[in-house]
C-alpha positions, 0 to 999 in steps of 0.5 A: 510454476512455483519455487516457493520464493516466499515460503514463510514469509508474511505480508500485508497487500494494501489495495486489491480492489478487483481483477484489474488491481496491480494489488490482485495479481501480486497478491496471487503471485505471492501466494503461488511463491508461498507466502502467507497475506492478509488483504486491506482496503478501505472499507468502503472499497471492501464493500464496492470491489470483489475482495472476498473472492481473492480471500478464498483464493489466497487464503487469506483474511480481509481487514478494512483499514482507512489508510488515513486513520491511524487507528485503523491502521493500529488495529490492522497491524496488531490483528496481522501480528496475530494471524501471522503469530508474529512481525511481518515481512513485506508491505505493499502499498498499492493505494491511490485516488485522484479526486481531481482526475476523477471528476474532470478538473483540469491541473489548472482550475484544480479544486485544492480540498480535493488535492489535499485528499488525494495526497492524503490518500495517495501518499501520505498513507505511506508514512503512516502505514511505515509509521505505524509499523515503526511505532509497534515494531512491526516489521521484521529485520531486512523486511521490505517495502514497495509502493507502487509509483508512476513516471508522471512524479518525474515527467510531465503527464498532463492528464495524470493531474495530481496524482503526478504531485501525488507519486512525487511526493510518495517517492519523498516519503520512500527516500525519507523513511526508508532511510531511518528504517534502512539504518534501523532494521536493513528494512528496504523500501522502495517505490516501483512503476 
């Protein structure tokens, strides 16, 4: 059932993959509310998951972006600002990849080349994303924020590897950016688990 929740609202969903993606469902549940998206991933991811199919479904257009590339994410901005003829309401940041996990290294023989790309990928993206959006005024006052976090950036999960170092620092970054934005324009950022 819809109450339009978000009607007239617009967003950008980082991160829907497949079926299975936190990003996948809220992307369906922000179009059931009325809000207009626009999807993004990696380019890479774009060609492994079935994005086009929660395209159809939500209307709404994909737009590759390497979260570690600022220019991608210039691009993505200024073609969203477009689309949606204007700032946009709402980011989710629903990314993360853990090498180490993926690849069965143990925390403590952990292969740091590898952990400084996951943290690249898991966490710092968030700045650059809030960065990004800062830099072009993107967002427009009381817009909001939210980056999906784990209980491992605050508790010990031995297997969750990394990415516990990974979502600590993410939750920094939402401390410390949503603070300047907050001040700037009551944009709210927040991380939820």
């Amino acid at each position: 059932m819809s109450n339009n929740l978000l009607a007239g609202k617009k967003g950008i969903i980082f991160g829907a993959l497949d079926e299975k993606s936190i990003a996948w469902k809220t992307a369906l549940a922000c179009h059931a509310q009325g809000a207009q998206i626009v999807l993004s991933n990696a380019p890479v991811a774009l060609r492994m998951g079935e994005i086009n199919k929660l395209s159809e479904a939500v209307e709404a257009p994909v737009i590759g972006a390497d979260v570690t590339n600022m220019d991608d994410l210039k691009k993505l901005f200024e073609e969203s600002q477009k689309h949606f003829g204007g700032g946009i309401d709402f980011v989710l940041h629903s990314i993360g990849m853990g090498l180490n996990v993926r690849k069965g290294k143990h925390y403590t023989e952990m292969n740091y080349e590898w952990n400084q790309k996951s943290l690249d990928i898991s966490a710092t993206s968030l700045h650059r994303v809030l960065r990004t959006a800062w830099d072009m005024d993107a967002l427009n006052e009381w817009g909001s924020v939210v980056a999906l976090t784990y209980i491992a950036a605050q508790r010990v999960f031995p297997d969750y590897n990394e990415m516990a170092d990974a979502k600590a620092l993410l939750e920094s970054i939402t401390r410390s950016f949503g603070y300047h934005y907050g001040v700037r324009k009551k944009v709210r950022v927040n991380t939820i688990s």
